[in-house]
Every structure is written in C-alpha cells, then in structure tokens.
N, C-alpha and C positions, 0 to 999 in steps of 0.2 A: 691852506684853504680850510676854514672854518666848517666843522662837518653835523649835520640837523637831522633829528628822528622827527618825523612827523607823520605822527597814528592817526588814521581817518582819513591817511590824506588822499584816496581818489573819491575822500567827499567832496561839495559844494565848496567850503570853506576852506578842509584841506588842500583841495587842489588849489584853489588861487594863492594859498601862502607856498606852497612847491613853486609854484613861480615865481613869487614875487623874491622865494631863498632863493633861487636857482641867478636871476636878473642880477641878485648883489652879490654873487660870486660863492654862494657857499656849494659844497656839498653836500645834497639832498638824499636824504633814503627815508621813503615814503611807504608808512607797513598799514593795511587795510586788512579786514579780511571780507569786503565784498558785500556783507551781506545790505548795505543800503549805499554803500559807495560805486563809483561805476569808472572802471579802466578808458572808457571813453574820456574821461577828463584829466585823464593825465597820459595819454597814449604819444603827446605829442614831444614828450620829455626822455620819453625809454631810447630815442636813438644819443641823449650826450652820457657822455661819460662821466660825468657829477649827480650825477640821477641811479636811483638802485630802487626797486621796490622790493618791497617782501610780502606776500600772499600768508597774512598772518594773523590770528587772532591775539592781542593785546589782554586780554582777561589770562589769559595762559602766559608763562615765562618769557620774557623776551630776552633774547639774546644779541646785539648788534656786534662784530668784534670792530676791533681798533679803538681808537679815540672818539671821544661824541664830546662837543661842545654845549649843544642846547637842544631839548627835549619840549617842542610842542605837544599836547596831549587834545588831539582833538576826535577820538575815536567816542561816537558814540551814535545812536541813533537822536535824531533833534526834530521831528514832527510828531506829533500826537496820535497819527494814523500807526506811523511805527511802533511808536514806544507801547501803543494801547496793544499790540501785536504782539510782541517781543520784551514784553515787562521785566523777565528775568536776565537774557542780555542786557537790556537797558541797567539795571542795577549792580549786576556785573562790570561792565566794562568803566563805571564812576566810581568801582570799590577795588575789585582787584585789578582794575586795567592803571587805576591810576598807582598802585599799591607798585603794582609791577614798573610802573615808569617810576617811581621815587625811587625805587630798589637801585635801576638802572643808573640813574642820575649820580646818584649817590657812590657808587663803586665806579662812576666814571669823571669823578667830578664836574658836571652838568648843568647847567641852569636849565630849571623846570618851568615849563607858561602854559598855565589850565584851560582850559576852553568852560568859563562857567557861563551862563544864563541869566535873564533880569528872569528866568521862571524861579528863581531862588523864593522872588519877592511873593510871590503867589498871586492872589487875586487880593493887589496894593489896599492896605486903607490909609500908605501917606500919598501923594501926589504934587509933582515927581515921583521917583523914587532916587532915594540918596543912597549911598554904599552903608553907612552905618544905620541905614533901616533893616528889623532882622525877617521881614516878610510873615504872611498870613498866608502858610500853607498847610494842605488835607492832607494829612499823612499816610490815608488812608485812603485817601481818592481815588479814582483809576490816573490822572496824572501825575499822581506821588511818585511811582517810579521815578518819573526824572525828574523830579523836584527833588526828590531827596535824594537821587543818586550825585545829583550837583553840589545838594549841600555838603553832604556826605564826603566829595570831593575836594570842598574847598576846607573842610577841617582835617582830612588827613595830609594835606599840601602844607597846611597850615604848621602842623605836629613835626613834620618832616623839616620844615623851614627851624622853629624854636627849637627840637629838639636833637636834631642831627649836624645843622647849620648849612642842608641845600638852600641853595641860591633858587626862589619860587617866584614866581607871576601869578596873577588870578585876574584875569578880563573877565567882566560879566559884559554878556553880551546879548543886545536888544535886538527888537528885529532887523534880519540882514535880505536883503536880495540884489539876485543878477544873475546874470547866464551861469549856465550848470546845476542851478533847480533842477529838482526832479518837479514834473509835470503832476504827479500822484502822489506827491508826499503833502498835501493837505495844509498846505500851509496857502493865505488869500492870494496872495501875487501867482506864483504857479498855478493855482485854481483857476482865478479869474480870467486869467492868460489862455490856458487852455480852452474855457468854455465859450469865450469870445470867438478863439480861431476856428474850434470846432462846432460855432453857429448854436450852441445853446444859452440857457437865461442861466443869467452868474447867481449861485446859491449864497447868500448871507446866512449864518444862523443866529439866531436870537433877531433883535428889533433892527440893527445895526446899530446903534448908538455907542457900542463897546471902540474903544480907540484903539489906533496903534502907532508908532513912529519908525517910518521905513528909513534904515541906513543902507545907500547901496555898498557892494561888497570894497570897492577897492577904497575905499574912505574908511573900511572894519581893518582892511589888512593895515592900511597905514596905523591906524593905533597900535592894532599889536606890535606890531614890526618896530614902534616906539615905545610901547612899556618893555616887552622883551629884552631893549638894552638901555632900560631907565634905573635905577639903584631902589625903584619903590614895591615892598612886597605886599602892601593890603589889596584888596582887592579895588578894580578901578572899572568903572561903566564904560560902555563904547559904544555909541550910538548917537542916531538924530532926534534930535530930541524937537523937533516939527511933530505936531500930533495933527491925529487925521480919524475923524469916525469911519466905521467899515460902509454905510452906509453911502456916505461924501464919496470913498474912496471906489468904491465900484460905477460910480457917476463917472470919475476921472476915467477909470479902465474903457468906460463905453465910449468916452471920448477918443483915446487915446487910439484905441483900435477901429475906430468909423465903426462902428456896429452899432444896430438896433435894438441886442438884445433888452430881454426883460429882468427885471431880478426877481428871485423870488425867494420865500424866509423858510428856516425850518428852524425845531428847537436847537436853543444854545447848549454846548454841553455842557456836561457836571464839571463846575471848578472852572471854568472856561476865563479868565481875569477881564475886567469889565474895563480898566485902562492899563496901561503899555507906554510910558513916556520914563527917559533919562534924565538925571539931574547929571549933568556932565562936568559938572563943574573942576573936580579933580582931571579928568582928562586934560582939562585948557590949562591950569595951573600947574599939572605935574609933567605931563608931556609936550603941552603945546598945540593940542591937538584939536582941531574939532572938522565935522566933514563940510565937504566941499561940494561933491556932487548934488544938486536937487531934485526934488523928487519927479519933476517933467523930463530931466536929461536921462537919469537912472533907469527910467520905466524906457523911455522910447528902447533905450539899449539892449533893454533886457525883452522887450518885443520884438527885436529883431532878431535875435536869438531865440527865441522861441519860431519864429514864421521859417528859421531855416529847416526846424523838421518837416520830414517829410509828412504824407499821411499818414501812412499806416502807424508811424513812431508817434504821431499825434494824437492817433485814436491807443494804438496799445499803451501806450505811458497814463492814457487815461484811466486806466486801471491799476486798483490799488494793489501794489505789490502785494506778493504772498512767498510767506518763507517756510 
C-alpha cells in the first residue's frame, strides 16, 4: 500500500485529496495544525485504518516514520482575511514548511507536489495567464505574504528538484470551490453563500467588473491526482478557465438561492487582481485534463452544503475568525 503525507490536510482542499488518496487505496496520514483547518472535514476518515492524522505544525521538523511514497504540501493559510491576519505564518509555512517537506522527501525518497497559486501572477498584465508568465506582484503589499511565500515556494521545490534530484510537482492553482468552505474565510462563493442564507445584501468590492474563473473542487483534485503521477516537473495551471465578472456572478448567486437580496459596493482592496482566468493549455496536452463540472452544477452542490448548517454555525462562521 502506497503511503501519502498530506499537510493542510483538514483544509478545504486538503481534505478532499484525503479522500480521494484514501478511495485509490493509499495510505493517508494527514498533519494539520488547525489553525484555519477544521477536524470536521475529515472526522469521517479517523475510524479506517489507512488514515493517521498528526495534530502538527509543518513550519517545525516533521517527522513521519516508516516508508512515505508521496508528499503533498498543501499547508498554508489561502484567503486574504487570513493571511492579512497571520502574515508571518503565512510566510513561514511556504519557506520552512516547505523546506521541512523537501527535507523529508528527500531522506525518504518521496515525490514532492506543491500547492502553488495563479496569486503567483499578481494583478496579470498578460491575459490569460500562461505558466511561463513571471507575474506583477507588490512585494511589499499587505498580499505579498502569500504571493511571495508561493513563489518563494516554487523556487525552493525548484532547487531541490535540479539540485538534489527530488522527484517535484508545482500545480498553480486558480480559483477552487465546494463544500468544506469555510463560511468566513472571505473568499466570494462562501461570502455570497452565506449572506444570501443569512438574508443579507451580497457585498462586492470595487465596481465588480474585476473577474474570476470558478473550478469546482473535485475537477482540482482530478488534475492533481494526474500531475502527481505524470513525469512533468515545471509548473502546470489547474483550473476553469470560463470567466465570470463579480458583478454577473452575484446576479447568478441571487438566482441560484431564490433570494431578493440587494448588492451593495465597498472599496477594492490594495493589490486586489482585476482578472483571474487560466491558460490551461499544458493541463490538456500534458495530463489530459480539463474540468468537467459547470458552474450551474458546482454552485447548486456547494449550496446545499452550505443550507445544511444549522443556524447558529451559520451566523457564528459568519464571523471572521481570530487567532
């Protein structure tokens, strides 16, 4: 049995690739340490025997014993509420957390697969964005944290791969949604989602005219789950590449939801990327891959999964976590 470290994993993303390793037979051990991830999304995996979590921070030494075949690295904070929050984790866990999995990987002979970002690209001036675009981002921004802790990420993966000869992955990754959102982590779908059920007017910021390309989640894991045992190390896009203004797309949410609400605008933040679309092209050519789910099917799913909260987890998830 093929054995998986996957950090982050009672994230959003984490946990759906915990099962979708677990479905093909591997054995999973799933190290989190909590602070944006949630034991609710993977609780339903602690009763098999192929499942191990470890209650751990990733920035610190890891240790797993026995054999490890493949090394996901998906520990990080990934909303802007957080990271604006937790700037120095944030840059932590994309310098030593990944430092700490090459480490690993490497004295275990390992294949490594990064969890990068299309925030690489910054706020694009090509359109799409291609993999060998090198991005227009503020170094210095309050979003650099995880701008740069991604890139930052993908050149020590990089160093490690030519100079060691680990066996590396690097998914940049566009936007993803589906059940196991956090409600409060400020990203539009969870947003919109919650302020519809909770009967208030959906906040846009800036004009809305800024875009974005929603991939739902099990169409994200299929990519990876195919670069991971594909032979290609540069870095490879994963996403829908269907664009959608935020403005269109909260029209759809009031659709979607039979609601009356109203929208209303507040300013855009600093550095905030005005478009958000993949050039996928290497996905389709190198993996095969391109998603499948659309974005009518995606949203209903991930609406009903949200309407299973109760109230109260409705109203307190409304609030923005504090660490």
């Amino acid at each position: 049995m093929k054995r998986i470290l996957i950090t982050g994993g009672a994230g959003f993303l984490g946990s759906h690739l915990c099962d979708r390793f677990i479905k093909e037979g591997y054995h999973v051990i799933a190290m989190d340490n909590l602070i944006t991830g949630d034991l609710r999304n993977i609780e339903h995996l602690f009763k098999l025997e192929n499942f191990e979590f470890y209650h751990h921070d990733v920035s610190k030494f890891i240790h797993v014993p026995g054999e490890l075949d493949y090394i996901l690295h998906f520990a990080s904070p990934a909303s802007p509420i957080d990271y604006l929050k937790i700037p120095i984790q944030t840059l932590k866990v994309g310098s030593l957390g990944i430092h700490n999995c090459l480490g690993l990987a490497r004295v275990k002979n390992a294949r490594v697969l990064i969890a990068s970002t299309s925030e690489i690209y910054g706020d694009p001036q090509v359109h799409p964005q291609t993999e060998d675009y090198w991005g227009h981002v503020n170094t210095v921004g309050p979003r650099g944290v995880y701008d740069e802790a991604k890139r930052f990420q993908e050149s020590m993966t990089m160093a490690y791969h030519t100079f060691h000869g680990v066996e590396t992955r690097i998914v940049r990754i566009f936007n993803t949604y589906g059940p196991r959102m956090r409600l409060n982590d400020g990203r539009v779908i969870p947003a919109f989602m919650g302020q519809a059920l909770r009967g208030e007017d959906l906040t846009i910021f800036g004009d809305g005219s800024q875009t974005r390309s929603f991939c739902y989640v099990d169409d994200l894991i299929e990519g990876i789950y195919r670069l991971l045992h594909s032979d290609y190390a540069q870095p490879v896009n994963i996403g829908n590449p269907i664009e959608i203004s935020i403005a269109d797309f909260a029209e759809e949410i009031i659709k979607l939801t039979n609601t009356d609400q109203k929208v209303i605008y507040k300013d855009l933040p600093v550095d905030d990327p005005k478009q958000r679309q993949p050039d996928i092209t290497k996905a389709k050519e190198i993996l095969g891959w391109e998603p499948k789910v659309g974005r009518e099917e995606g949203l209903a799913i991930t609406f009903e999964y949200f309407k299973g909260f109760s109230r109260d987890r409705l109203f307190d998830e409304a609030k923005h976590k504090e660490f």
